[in-house]
Structures are given as structure tokens and as C-alpha cells.
C-alpha positions in Angstrom: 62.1 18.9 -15.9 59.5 21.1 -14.8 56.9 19.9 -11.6 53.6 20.8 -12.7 51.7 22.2 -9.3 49.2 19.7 -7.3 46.0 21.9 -7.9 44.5 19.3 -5.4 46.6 20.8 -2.3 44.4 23.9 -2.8 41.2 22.4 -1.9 40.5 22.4 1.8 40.4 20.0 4.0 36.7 20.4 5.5 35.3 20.3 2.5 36.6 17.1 1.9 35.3 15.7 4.9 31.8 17.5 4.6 32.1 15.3 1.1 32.6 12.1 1.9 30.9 12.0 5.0 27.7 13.2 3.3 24.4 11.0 3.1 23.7 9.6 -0.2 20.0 10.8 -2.2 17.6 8.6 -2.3 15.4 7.9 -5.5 12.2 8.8 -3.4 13.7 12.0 -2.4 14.7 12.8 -6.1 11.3 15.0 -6.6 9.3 13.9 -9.9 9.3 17.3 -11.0 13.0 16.2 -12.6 11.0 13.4 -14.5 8.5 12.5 -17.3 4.8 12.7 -16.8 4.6 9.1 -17.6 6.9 8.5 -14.3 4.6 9.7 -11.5 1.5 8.0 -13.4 3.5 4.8 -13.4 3.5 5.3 -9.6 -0.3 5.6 -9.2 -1.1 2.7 -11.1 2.0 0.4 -9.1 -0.3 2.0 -6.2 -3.7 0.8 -7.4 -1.6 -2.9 -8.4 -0.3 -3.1 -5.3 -3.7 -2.6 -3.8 -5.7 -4.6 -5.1 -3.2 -7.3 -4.5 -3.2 -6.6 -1.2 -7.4 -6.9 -1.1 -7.8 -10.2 -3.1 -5.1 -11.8 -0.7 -6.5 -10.7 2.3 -10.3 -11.6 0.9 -9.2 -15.6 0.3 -7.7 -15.6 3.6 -10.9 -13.7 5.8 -12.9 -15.9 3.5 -12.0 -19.3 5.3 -13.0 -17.7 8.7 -16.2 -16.1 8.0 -17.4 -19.4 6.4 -16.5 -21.6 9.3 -18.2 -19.0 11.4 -21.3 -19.1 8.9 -21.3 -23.1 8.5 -21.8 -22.7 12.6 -24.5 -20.1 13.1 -26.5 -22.6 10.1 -26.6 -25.1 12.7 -29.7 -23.9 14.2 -31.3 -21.5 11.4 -33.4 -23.2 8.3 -31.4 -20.9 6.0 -28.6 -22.3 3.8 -25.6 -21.9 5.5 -24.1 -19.0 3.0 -27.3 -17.0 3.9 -27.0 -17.8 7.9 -24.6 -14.7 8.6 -26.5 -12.7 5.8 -30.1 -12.9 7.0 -30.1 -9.6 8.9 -28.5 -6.3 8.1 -26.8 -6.1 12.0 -24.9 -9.3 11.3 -23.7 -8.4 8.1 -22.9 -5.0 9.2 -20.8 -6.4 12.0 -19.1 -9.1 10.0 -17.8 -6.2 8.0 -16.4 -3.8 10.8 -14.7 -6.8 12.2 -12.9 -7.7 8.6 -11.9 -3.9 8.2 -10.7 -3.6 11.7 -8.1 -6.9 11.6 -7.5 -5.6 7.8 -6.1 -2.2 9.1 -4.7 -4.1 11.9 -2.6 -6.4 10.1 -1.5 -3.5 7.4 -0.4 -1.3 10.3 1.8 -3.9 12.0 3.2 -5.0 8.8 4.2 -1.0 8.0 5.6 -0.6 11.2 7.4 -3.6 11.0 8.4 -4.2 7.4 7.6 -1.2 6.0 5.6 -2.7 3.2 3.1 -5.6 2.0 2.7 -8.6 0.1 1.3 -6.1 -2.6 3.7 -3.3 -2.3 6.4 -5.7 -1.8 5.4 -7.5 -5.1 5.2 -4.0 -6.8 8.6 -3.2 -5.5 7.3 -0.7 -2.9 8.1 0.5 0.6 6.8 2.9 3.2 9.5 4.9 4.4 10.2 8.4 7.0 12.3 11.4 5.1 15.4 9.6 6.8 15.1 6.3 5.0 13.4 4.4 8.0 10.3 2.1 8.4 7.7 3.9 9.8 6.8 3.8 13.4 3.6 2.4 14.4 1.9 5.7 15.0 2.7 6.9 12.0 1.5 3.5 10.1 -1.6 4.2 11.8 -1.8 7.9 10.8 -1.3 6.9 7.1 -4.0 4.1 7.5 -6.8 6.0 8.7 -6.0 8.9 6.4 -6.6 6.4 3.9 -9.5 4.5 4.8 -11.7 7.7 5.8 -10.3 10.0 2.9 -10.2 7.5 0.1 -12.0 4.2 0.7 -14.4 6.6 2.7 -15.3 3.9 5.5 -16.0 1.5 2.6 -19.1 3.1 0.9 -18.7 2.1 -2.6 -19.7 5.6 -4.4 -17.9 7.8 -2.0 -15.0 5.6 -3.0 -14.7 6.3 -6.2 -15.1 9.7 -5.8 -12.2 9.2 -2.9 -10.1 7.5 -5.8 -10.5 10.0 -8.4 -9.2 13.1 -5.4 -6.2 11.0 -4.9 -5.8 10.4 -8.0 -5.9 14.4 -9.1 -3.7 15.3 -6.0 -1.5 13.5 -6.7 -0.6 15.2 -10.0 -0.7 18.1 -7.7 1.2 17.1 -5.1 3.2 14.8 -6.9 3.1 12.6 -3.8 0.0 11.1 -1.7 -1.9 13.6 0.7 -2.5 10.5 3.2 1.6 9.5 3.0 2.3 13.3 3.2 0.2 14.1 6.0 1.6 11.0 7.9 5.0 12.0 7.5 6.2 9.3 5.2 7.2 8.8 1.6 6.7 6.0 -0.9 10.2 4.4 -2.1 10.0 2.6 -5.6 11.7 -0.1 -7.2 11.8 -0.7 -10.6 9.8 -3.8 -11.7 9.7 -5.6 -15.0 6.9 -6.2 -17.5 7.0 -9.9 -16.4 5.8 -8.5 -12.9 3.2 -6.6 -14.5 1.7 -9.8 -16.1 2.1 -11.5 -13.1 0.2 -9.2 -11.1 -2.7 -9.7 -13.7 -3.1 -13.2 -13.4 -2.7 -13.2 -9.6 -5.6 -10.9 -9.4 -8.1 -13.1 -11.7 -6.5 -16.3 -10.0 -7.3 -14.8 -6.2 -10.8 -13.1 -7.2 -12.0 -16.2 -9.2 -10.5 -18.7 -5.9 -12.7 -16.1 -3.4 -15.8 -16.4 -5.2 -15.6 -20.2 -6.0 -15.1 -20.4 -2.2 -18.4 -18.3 -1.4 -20.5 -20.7 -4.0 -19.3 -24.4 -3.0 -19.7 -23.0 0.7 
């Protein structure tokens, strides 16, 4: 009986090593180039979900505030107390800077600490560094303010949409975000179902349609 040669025995050792001990890939560093157009749209619109989300929750919960703080400043003004924080341009102006400054805040903390948001989350989202790690909290920051001067362009409506549709274009481009790239950080996805989807739907009308039934019985 004939031995048939190990053809393993001629494979070095190193190599073996250099194998096993190397890191696994990532799906967000798989580049999108190696998939179908409809992939990296998908992406943008889980973005815009996730968004949105993100927006309506935080607008029912600043809403509770800003009407306790209204119902107390129409203590001594004749106006109806929806109109008492409203009745000059400096108080509205200011009521807004404060809401965008703990908005950026919160999401800031939350990406350095979690690496995502309730919206992202729900989207199956998460904020990570080229290693695989939550961001730190400068680099949170950095992706923040990218985003809120480049895209939501300090929160003047027109600019905005203008600042969406850019994204929007780079990112067909650049097949990433120009705010996550200049940050130094990268978008991980999970997949989500078409239950999820639904869900996301009626969790937006449900939040919008709570918010503005607050402002009107208030």
C-alpha cells in the first residue's frame, strides 16, 4: 500500500499564523462598489428613516418643556399662553438655539457612548471608527457639526433642502457621507425587515400627529 504525500506539510508555518490570527471584514468596510445600485440608495433612505425618527422623538419630548416654560411666561402677558413665547422674534429665536444646542448635545453623547440613536438603532445603524469602535466624543462632535452646518445649514429651511439634495448626490459619489468621512468614521448597517419599514411609518405619523396635538390643546 502506497502513502499518498501530506501536501499540507508544504505550506509554512507563518502563513498559517498570519491566517488565523487575521481580523475578520466588516460589512461596512466591504466597499459598495461590489454591490447593486439599489444597495447604497437603500442606505440613504435608512439615513433619512432614521432621521426623522430621531426628530419627531426628540420634538414630543422638547415639546413638554417649552410648554411648561410658555404656560409660565403667560402668567403675566394678555396673550394666550401658546403665543406668550412667540410674541417676539428674540424669544422665539432663542427658544430655538437652545432646542438645537441640547439636540446636538444629547446626539453627541449618545455617539460617543453608544455609537448610535433611537433612530439609527431602530434602522439597524451604528456609528463606527475604521477599527470597529464607537466613536470618541470629538469625533461625534466633528460628525455633528459637519452635519448641521453642511446639511441642515443652521436650520434654514431652503438651504436645507439644497444641503439634502448635495448629500444626497455625494453620496453616489463618494459612496459614503462627506460629514462621516471627514469625521473619520463609517456607517455600519444591519439588515432590517419590511415589518421595520412599516413600523417606522406609523411611528412617524403617530409622533408628528402626538407633537402637534400637544401644541393645540396647550
Amino acid at each position: 500500500m502506497s502513502i499518498q504525500p501530506d501536501d499540507s506539510a508544504d505550506i509554512p508555518v507563518a502563513s498559517v499564523v498570519a491566517e488565523a490570527s487575521a481580523p475578520p471584514t466588516l460589512d461596512y468596510m466591504v466597499p459598495l462598489e461590489s454591490e447593486s445600485a439599489k444597495a447604497w440608495e437603500r442606505r440613504v433612505w435608512k439615513r433619512f428613516g432614521a432621521r426623522c425618527l430621531d426628530s419627531a422623538l426628540f420634538g414630543i419630548v422638547i415639546a413638554i418643556p417649552i410648554i411648561v416654560v410658555e404656560f409660565a411666561m403667560a402668567a403675566g402677558s394678555r396673550q394666550p399662553a401658546p403665543m406668550a413665547l412667540n410674541e417676539s422674534f428674540l424669544a422665539g429665536s432663542v427658544t430655538g438655539l437652545f432646542t438645537t444646542v441640547i439636540r446636538l448635545t444629547v446626539e453627541m453623547f449618545m455617539l460617543a457612548r453608544f455609537g448610535t440613536t433611537p433612530g439609527k438603532a431602530f434602522m439597524g445603524m451604528r456609528l463606527v471608527t475604521p477599527t470597529g469602535e464607537t466613536p470618541t466624543l470629538s469625533q461625534a462632535w466633528g460628525r455633528i457639526w459637519r452635519y448641521w452646518a453642511g446639511v441642515e445649514t443652521f436650520g434654514l429651511p431652503v438651504l436645507s433642502v439644497i444641503g439634502m439634495l448635495v448629500v444626497y448626490f455625494r453620496f453616489r459619489k463618494l459612496q459614503k457621507a462627506w460629514y462621516d468621512k471627514n469625521a473619520g468614521v463609517d456607517m455600519a448597517y444591519t439588515p432590517i425587515s419590511i415589518g421595520r419599514v412599516f413600523l417606522l411609518f406609523g411611528a412617524l405619523i403617530g409622533l408628528y400627529v402626538a407633537t402637534f396635538y400637544l401644541m393645540r390643546i396647550f
